[in-house]
C-alpha positions in Angstrom: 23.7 -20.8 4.4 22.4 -22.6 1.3 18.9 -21.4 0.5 16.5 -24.6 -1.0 13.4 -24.2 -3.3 10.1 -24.6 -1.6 10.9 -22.3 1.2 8.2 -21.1 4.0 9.1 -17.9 5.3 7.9 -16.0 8.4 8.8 -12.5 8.4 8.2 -9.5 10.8 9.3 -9.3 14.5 11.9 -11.0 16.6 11.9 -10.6 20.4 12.1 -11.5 23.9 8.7 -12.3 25.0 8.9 -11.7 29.2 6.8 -14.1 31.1 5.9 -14.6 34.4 8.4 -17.4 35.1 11.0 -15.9 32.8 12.0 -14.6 28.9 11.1 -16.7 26.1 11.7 -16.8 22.3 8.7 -14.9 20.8 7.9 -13.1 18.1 5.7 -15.1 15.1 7.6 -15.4 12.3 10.1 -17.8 14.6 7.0 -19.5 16.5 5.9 -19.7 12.9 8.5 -21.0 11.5 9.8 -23.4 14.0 6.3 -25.0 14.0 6.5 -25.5 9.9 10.2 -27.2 10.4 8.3 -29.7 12.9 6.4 -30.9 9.7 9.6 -31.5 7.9 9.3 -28.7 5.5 12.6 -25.8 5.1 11.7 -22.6 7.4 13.4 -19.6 7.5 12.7 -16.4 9.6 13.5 -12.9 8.3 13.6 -10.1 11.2 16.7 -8.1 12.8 18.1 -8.1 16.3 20.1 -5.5 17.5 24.0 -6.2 18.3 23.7 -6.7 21.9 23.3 -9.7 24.9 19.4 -10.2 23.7 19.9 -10.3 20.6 22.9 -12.8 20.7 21.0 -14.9 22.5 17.9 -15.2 19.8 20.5 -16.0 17.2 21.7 -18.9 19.9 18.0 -19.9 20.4 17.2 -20.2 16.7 20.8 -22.1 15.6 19.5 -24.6 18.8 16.5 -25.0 17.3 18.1 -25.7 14.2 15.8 -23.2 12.2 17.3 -21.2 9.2 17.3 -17.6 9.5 18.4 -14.3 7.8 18.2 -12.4 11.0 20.2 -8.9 10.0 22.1 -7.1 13.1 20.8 -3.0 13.2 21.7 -0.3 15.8 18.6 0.0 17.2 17.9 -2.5 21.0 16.8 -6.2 20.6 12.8 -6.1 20.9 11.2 -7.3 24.3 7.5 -7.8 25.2 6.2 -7.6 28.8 3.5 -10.6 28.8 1.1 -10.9 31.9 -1.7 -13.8 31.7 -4.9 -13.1 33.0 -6.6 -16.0 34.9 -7.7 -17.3 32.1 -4.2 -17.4 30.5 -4.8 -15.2 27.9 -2.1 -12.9 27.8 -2.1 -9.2 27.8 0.9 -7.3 25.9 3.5 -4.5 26.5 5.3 -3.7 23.0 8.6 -2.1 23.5 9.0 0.6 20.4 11.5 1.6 18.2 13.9 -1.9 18.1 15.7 -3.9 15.8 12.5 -5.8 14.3 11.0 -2.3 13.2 14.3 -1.6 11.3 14.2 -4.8 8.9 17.1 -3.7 5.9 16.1 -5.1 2.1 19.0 -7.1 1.4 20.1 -8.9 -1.8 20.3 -11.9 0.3 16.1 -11.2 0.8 16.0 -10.8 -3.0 17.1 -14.4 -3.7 14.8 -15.4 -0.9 11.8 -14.6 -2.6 12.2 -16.0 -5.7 12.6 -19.5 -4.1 9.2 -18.5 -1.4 6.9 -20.8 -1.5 4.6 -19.6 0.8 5.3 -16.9 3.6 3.6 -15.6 6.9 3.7 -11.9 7.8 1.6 -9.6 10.2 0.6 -5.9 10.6 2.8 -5.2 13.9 6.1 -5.6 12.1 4.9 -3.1 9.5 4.4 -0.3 12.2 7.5 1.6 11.5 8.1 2.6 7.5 12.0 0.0 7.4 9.9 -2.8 8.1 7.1 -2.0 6.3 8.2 -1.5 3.1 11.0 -4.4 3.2 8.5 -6.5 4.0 6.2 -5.3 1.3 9.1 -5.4 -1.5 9.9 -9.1 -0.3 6.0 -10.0 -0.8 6.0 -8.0 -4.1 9.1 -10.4 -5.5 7.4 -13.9 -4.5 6.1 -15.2 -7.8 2.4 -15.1 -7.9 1.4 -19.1 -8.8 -0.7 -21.5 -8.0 0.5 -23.3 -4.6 2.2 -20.6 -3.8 0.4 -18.6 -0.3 1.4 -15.3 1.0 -0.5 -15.1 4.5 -1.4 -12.2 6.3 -1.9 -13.1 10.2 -3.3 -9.9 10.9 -2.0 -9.7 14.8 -3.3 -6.0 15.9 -1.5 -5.4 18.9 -1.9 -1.9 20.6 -3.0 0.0 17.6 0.4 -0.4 16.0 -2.0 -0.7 12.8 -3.7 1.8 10.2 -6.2 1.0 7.7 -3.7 1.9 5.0 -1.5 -0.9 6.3 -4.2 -2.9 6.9 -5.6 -2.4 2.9 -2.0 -2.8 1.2 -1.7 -6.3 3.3 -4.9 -7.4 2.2 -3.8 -6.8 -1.3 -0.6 -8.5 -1.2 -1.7 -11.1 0.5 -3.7 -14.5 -1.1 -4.5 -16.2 2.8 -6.0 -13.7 5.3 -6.2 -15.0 8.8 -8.6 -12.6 11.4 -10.1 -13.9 15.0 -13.3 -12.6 15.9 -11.9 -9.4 17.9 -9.9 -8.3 15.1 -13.3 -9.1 12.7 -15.4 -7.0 14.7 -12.2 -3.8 14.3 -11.4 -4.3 10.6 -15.1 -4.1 10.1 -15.1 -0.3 12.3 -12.2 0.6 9.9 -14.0 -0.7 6.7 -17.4 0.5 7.3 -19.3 -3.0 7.6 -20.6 -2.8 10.9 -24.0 -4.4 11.8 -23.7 -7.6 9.8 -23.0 -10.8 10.8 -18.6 -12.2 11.2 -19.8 -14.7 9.0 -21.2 -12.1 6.3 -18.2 -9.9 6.6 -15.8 -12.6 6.1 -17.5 -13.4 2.7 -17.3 -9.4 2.1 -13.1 -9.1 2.3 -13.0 -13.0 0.8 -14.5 -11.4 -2.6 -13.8 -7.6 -2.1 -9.6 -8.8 -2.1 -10.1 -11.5 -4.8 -8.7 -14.3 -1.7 -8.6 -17.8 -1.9 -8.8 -18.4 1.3 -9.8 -16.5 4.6 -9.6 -18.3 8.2 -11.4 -16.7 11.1 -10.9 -17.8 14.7 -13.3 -17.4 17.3 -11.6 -18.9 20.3 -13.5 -21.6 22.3 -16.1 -20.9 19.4 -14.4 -22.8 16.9 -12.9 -21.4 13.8 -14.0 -21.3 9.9 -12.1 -21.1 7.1 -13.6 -19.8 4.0 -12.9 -20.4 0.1 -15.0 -19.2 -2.9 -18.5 -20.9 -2.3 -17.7 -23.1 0.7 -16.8 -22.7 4.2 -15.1 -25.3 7.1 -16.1 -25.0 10.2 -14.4 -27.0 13.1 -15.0 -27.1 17.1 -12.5 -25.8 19.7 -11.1 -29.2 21.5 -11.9 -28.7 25.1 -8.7 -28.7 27.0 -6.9 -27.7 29.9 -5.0 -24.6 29.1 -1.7 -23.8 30.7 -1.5 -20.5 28.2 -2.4 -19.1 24.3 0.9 -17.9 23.7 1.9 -18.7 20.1 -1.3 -20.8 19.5 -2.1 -18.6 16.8 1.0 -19.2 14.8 1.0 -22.9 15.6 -2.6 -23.1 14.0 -1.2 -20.9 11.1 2.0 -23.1 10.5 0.4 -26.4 10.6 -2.6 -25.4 8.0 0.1 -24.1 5.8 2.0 -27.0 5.9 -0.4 -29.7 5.4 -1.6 -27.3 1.9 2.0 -27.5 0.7 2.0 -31.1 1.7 -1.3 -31.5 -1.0 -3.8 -32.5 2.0 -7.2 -30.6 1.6 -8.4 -27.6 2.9 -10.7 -29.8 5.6 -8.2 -31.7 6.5 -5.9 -28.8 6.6 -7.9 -27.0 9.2 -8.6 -30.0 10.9 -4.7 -30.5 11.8 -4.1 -26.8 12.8 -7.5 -27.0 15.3 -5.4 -29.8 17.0 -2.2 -28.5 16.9 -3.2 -25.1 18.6 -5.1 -26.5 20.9 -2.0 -28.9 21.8 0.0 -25.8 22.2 -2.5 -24.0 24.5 -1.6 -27.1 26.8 2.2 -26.1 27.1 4.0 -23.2 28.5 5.2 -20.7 26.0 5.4 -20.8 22.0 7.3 -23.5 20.8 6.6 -26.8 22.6 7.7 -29.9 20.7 4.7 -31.8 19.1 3.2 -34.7 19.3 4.6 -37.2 16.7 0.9 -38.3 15.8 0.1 -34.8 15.0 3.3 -34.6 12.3 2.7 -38.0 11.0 -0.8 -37.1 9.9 1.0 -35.1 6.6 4.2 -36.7 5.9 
């Protein structure tokens, strides 16, 4: 495949996620990236699958959805994750261990990749084995540091697949960090700034890891997103959720994409408050959106 300039990358896990009425594409770097190709802007995801029916299947999925991919084939299973909703359809996750997603290989194919990155999306979960970790940190390490050019870290702690070394290096490689409120309150336990206000601790890690930008979400609370001197804060829309699967990443994928697209941090945030609230409305990750929602940065 031919690689173009001004790629967005979401790197990390690629997996099965098994729902209630059945197994869906999950994983964020493809709920990620799928939602950035919506705006019109080249995706790719980076992960592994193992060579089996699952992972055949996600390679299907993806080439359906038309999204670009390096997705490397390792002898280790295809990743699942049991999800059960709660009745407030937030769901509630099982992590299978030791799969193909935790065995990323550093390719020269991933090499080239990062010099044409023009802004890439990775978590902590993919980093809980040392393959991942440290192909993921060598891609980030490559990526040109510019202006206009974002390396996000969507924080995703998921069953204590995290440390606070992991947690620290991320930080530091990253120039976005994106935190809800849950994962505020534990990042603070690990860094030892408990007793102080999210607000006040989000202006701690903004200045503590030089960041232009950090975006808390608090849920129905509304999320913030803070820069040097300034924050944006913007209400939850009320609306009937079917489940939150993926919301995160669609939030994620649309602020990204209206910055590359030059619209401004408000307006930004703005976008991904609707978009993730849009997806909270449909079943699974990766619902097609509404054209009024793309048209608002092309």
């Amino acid at each position: 495949m031919k690689t173009k300039r001004n790629l967005v990358v979401g790197t990390g896990e690629a997996l099965w996620d098994i729902l209630p009425e059945g197994k869906k594409l999950g994983g964020a770097p493809a709920n990620f990236a799928y939602h950035v190709s919506q705006f019109g802007l080249e995706s790719m995801v980076v992960s592994a699958v193992g060579d089996d029916k699952l992972g055949n299947e996600i390679l299907d999925n993806l080439s359906e959805k038309k999204l670009n991919m390096l997705i490397e084939e390792v002898q280790y299973p295809t990743g699942t994750v049991q999800v059960e909703l709660d009745s407030e359809g937030i769901p509630c996750y099982d992590i299978k261990e030791n799969v193909a997603w935790d065995n990323i290989p550093f390719t020269d194919s991933l090499k080239s990749i990062a010099e044409r990155t023009t802004a890439v999306c990775f978590g902590s979960l993919a980093q809980r084995n040392v393959v991942s970790r440290e192909t993921i940190n060598t891609f980030l390490s490559l990526i040109p540091n510019k202006k206009g050019v974002y390396k996000i870290f969507d924080i995703n702690l998921r069953q204590g697949f995290y440390t606070k070394e992991i947690l620290c290096r991320s930080m530091e490689q990253c120039n976005i960090l994106k935190i809800n409120d849950e994962e505020l309150v534990t990042v603070s336990r690990l860094f030892g700034y408990p007793g102080i206000d999210l607000q006040d601790k989000c202006w701690i890690l903004l200045a503590k890891y030089n960041l232009e930008m950090l975006i808390l979400t608090c849920g129905v609370n509304g999320s913030y997103v803070f820069t040097p001197g300034n924050v944006s804060f913007v209400e939850t829309p009320k609306v009937e959720v079917a489940d939150t699967v993926g919301a995160g990443d669609s939030f994620t994928a649309a602020f990204i994409s209206a910055l590359l697209m030059k619209k401004s941090v408000r307006e930004a945030h703005q976008l991904a408050v609707n978009v993730s609230a849009f997806v909270c409305t449909q079943n699974g990750a990766m619902p097609r959106l509404p054209e009024n929602y793309i048209s608002r940065i092309v």
